[in-house]
C-alpha positions in Angstrom: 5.9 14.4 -6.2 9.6 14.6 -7.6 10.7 15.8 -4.5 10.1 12.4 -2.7 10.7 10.1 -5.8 14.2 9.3 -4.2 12.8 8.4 -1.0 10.1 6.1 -2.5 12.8 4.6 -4.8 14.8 3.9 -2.4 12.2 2.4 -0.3 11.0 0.0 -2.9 14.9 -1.3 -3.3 15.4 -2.3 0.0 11.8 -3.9 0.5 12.8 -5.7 -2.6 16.1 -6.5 -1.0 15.1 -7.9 2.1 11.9 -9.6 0.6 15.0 -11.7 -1.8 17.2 -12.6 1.0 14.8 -14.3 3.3 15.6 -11.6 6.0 11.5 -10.7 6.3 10.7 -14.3 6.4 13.3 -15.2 8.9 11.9 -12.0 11.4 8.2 -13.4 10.9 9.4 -16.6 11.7 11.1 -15.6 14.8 8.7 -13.1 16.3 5.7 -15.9 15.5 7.8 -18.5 17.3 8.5 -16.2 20.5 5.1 -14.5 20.5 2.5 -17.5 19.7 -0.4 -17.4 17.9 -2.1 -15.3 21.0 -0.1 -12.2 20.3 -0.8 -12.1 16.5 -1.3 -8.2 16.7 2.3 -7.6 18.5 4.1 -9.9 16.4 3.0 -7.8 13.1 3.9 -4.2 14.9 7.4 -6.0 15.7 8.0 -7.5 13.1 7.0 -4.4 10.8 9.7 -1.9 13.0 12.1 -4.7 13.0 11.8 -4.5 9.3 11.8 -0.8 8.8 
């Protein structure tokens, strides 16, 4: 478990990060806009990897 504390701490940070600048917003916005409703399913996987 200490071994991967880093990577989990650093994980949290820049979730945190992106969740206070609007960036995660803005990308759900986007891909909901492009995609439509219909393509629900897509626009989560996209937006997820565009977020990662």
């Amino acid at each position: 478990m200490a071994q991967f504390f880093p990577l989990f701490l650093l994980g949290a940070l820049f979730g945190t990060l992106m969740d206070g600048s609007g960036s995660v917003d803005a990308i759900a916005d986007r891909m909901t806009r492009r995609l439509g409703p219909g393509r629900a399913v897509l626009a989560v996987v996209l937006a997820g990897a565009l977020a990662t």
